[in-house]
N, C-alpha and C positions, 0 to 999 in steps of 0.2 A: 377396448380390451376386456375380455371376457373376466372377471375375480372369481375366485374357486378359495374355500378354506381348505383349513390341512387334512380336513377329515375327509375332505371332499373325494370319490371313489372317480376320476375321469377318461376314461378311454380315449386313445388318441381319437376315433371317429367320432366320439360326441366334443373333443375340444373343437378338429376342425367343422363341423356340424354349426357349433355357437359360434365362431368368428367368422364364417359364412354368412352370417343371418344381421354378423351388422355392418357388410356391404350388401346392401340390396341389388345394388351393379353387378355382384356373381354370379355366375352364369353355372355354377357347380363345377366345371372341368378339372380348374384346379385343384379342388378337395378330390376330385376322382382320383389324380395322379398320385398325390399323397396317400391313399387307400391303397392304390396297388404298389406302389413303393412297400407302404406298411406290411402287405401283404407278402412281396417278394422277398422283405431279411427275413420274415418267418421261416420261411421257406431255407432260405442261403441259412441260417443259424442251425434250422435246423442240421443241414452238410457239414456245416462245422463243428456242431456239439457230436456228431459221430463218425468225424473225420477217418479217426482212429480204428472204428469197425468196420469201416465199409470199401476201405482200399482208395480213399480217393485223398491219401495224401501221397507227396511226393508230385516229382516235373512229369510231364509229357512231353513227347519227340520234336514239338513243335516249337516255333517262337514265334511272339505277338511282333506287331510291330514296329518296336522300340528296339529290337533285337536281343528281350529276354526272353529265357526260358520260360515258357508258362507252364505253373502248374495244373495239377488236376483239380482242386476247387477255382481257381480263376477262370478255368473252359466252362466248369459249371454253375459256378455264381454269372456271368456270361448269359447263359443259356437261359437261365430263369426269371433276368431281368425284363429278355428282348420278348419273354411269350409272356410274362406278366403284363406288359405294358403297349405290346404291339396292334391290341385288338381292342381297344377299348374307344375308339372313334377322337381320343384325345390331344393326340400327337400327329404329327406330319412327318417326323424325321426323328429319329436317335443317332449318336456316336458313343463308341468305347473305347477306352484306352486300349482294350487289348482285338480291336479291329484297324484296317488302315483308312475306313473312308466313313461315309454316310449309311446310315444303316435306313433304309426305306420304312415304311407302313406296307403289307402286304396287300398287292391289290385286291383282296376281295374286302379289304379292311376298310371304314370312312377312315376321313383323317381329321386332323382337330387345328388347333388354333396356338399350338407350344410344340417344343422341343426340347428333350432330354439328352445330355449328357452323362456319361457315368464311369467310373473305377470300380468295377464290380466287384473286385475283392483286394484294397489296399493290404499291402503289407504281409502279402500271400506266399513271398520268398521263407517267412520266421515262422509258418503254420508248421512243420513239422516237429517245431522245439513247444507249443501252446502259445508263443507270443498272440497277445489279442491282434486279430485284423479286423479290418472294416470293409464298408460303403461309400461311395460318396458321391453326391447325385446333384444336380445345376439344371434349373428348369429356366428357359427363357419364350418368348413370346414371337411368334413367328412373324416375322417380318416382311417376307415376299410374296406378290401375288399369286396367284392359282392353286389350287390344290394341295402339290406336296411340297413337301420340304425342300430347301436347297441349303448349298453350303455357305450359301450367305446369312439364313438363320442361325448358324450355327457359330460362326465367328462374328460374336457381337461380342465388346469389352463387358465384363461380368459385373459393371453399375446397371445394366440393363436383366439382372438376374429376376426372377418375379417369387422365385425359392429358390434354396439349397439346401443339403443336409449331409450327413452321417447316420451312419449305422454301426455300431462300434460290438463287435461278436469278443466278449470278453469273459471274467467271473460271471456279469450278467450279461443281456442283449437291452440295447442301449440305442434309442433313434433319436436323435436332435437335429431341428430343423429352423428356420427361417422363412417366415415371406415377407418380409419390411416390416415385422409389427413386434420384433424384440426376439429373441430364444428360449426354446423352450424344449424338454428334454423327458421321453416317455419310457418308462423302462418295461422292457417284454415279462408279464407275468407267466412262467411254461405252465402252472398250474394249471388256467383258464386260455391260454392263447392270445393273449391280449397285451398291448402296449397302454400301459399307466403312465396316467403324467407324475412326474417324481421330481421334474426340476425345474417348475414356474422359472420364465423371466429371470434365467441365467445371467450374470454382469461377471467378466473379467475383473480380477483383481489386479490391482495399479499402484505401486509397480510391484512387478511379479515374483514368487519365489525361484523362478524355477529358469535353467538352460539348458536347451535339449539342442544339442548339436553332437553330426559325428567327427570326432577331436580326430580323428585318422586321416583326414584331409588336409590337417595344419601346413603338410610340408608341402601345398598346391598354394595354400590360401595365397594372399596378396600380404604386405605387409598392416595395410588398413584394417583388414579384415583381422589380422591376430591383434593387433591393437583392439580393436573391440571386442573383441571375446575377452582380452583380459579385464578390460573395463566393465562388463558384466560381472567376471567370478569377483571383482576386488570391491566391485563399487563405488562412489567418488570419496567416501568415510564421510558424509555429512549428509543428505535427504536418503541416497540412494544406497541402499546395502547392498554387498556383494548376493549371487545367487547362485544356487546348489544345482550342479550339474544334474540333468537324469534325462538320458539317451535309450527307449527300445528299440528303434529302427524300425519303428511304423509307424508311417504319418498320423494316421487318425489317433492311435492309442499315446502320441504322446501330444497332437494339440488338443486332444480330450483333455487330459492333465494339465493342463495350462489351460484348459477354458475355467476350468472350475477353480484352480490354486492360484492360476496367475503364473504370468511367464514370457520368455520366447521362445519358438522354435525357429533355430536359422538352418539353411540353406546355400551357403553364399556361391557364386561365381567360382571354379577353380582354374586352374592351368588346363587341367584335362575337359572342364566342362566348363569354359568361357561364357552360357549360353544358359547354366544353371541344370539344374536338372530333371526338377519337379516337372507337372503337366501345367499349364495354365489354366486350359479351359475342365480339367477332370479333376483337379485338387489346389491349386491355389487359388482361384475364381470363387470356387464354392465356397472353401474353410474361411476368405477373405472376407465374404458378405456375412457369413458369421459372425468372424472378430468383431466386423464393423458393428453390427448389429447390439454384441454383446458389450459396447464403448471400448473395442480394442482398434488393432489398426492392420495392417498388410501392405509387405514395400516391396518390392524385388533391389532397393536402395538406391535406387534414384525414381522410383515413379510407385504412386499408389496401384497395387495391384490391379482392382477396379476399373482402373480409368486406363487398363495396356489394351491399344487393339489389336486383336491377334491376325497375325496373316494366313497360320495355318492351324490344321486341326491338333495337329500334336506338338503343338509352339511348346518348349520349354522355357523357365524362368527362374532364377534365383528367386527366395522369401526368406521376408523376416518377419513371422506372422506373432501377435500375442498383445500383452499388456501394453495400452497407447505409446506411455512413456519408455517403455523399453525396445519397441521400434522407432520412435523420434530419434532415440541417440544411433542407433543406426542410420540412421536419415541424415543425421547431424551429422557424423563424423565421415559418410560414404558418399555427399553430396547430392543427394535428393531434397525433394521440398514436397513434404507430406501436407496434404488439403484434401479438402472435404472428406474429412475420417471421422466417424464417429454417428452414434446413434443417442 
């Protein structure tokens, strides 16, 4: 692992640049991806820092398919990912959440050796009010022979991830990421166009301040599941203190907040959504190898997120993603058995 001081001026290109250079086995590809990733929320950021002037807030006519309304920066956050990343000889296959199947490489394009997943603009329902939205992107290693991509590269359980990240379009623009070697977090300078490293070897805080759930579900929940929410706000009165609610209703901008203060963010199972809600493979897969990465943890509460294999592209799952110990006691009291967590 590459040490840098605080004074040290580092571009995300020259961080991945140095932790390239101390596996010799690299082949480059992967730092490539990560470049045009970095490339692509400049871009998306930019749509969103002038959301407001240029008519591209509010739905369009259409729905993705999950059967929501899409808006107009998720067709164009969308749009900017697949031609950022489509030609770069790196890839074999993409998916989006807001697509229904395999997204190809174009055939005049080579193809590469990984495949990308992505939620091209989390949290894209709360753009009209400034709620921060995001990114979030799941790189894995292309598994089947020949050529291109298949859908079997693409459902592999998210221990098999080789990166993940976020892009968090907020007060600032914010990219943290993952490839097995710890978290680390660049902030976009607009002055110069440039992603600074701003958050060395990120570590969750244990246990957490913080509970980001939305309480409007209570009257779906199970009785387990209100049991442990209260056991979060109250605490046990002896190791474990109670923790201060704080809910926006966008994934990335509040397990942002919990990656740096410490926390959970749940999700649980309801009456109406037995089956959870989230994505697996587009938002809890990713945000999961994070936690893990940052010594937190990821449950859907009975199984490590990591270790679910998905059957299909848009599997949904309950999460109780954040501070170790404050998904164990959801483990604990919801009957799962949390292993191999932890970085």
């Amino acid at each position: 692992m590459v040490k840098h001081t605080a004074t040290s001026v580092v571009t995300i290109d020259r961080y991945i640049i140095e932790e390239e250079r101390l596996h010799p086995q690299a082949t480059g590809e992967l730092s490539g991806i990560l470049y045009d990733l970095a490339l692509a929320a400049k871009m998306i950021a930019n749509k969103v820092r002038n959301a407001g002037l240029a008519d591209v807030l509010g739905a369009t006519e259409n729905s993705n398919v999950q059967g929501e309304i899409q808006q107009k920066l998720d067709v164009l956050a969308n749009d900017i990912i697949i031609k950022a990343m489509d030609h770069g000889g790196r890839l074999c296959a993409m998916a989006s959440e807001e697509m229904p199947g395999l997204i190809p490489i174009p055939e005049q394009f080579r193809c590469g050796k990984y495949v990308l997943l992505f939620d091209p603009l989390d949290g894209s329902s709360n753009i009209d009010v400034n709620v921060p939205v995001g990114t979030i992107f799941s790189v894995l290693c292309k598994i089947t022979r020949g050529n291109k991509g298949e859908m079997e590269d693409l459902l592999q359980p998210g221990r098999q991830q080789v990166a993940a990240g976020y892009v968090i379009y907020g007060s600032s623009t914010m990219m943290v990421y993952t490839t097995g070697q710890g978290v680390h977090g660049f902030t976009l300078d607009p002055a110069i166009g440039e992603f600074l490293l701003s958050h060395p070897h990120i570590r969750m805080p244990d246990p957490g301040r913080y509970l980001s759930v939305n309480d409007s579900y209570e009257p779906l929940w199970s009785d387990t599941v209100r049991e442990l929410m209260q056991r979060y706000r109250k605490g046990d009165g002896k190791k474990r203190n109670g923790t201060s609610s704080r809910y926006v209703g966008s994934l990335v901008a509040d397990f942002h907040r919990n990656l740096l203060g410490g926390g959970i963010f749940a999700y649980p199972a309801n009456r109406k959504s037995p089956k959870g809600k989230l994505r697996l493979l587009y938002e809890a897969n990713p945000l999961a190898f994070i936690a893990e990465q940052a010594g937190g943890a990821a449950s859907d509460g009975e199984h490590r997120i990591l270790d679910i294999v998905p059957s299909e592209l848009h599997q949904r799952a309950p999460l109780f993603i954040g501070s170790k110990s404050n998904v164990e006691l959801a483990e604990s009291m919801l009957g799962g058995a949390l292993t191999g967590v932890g970085a």
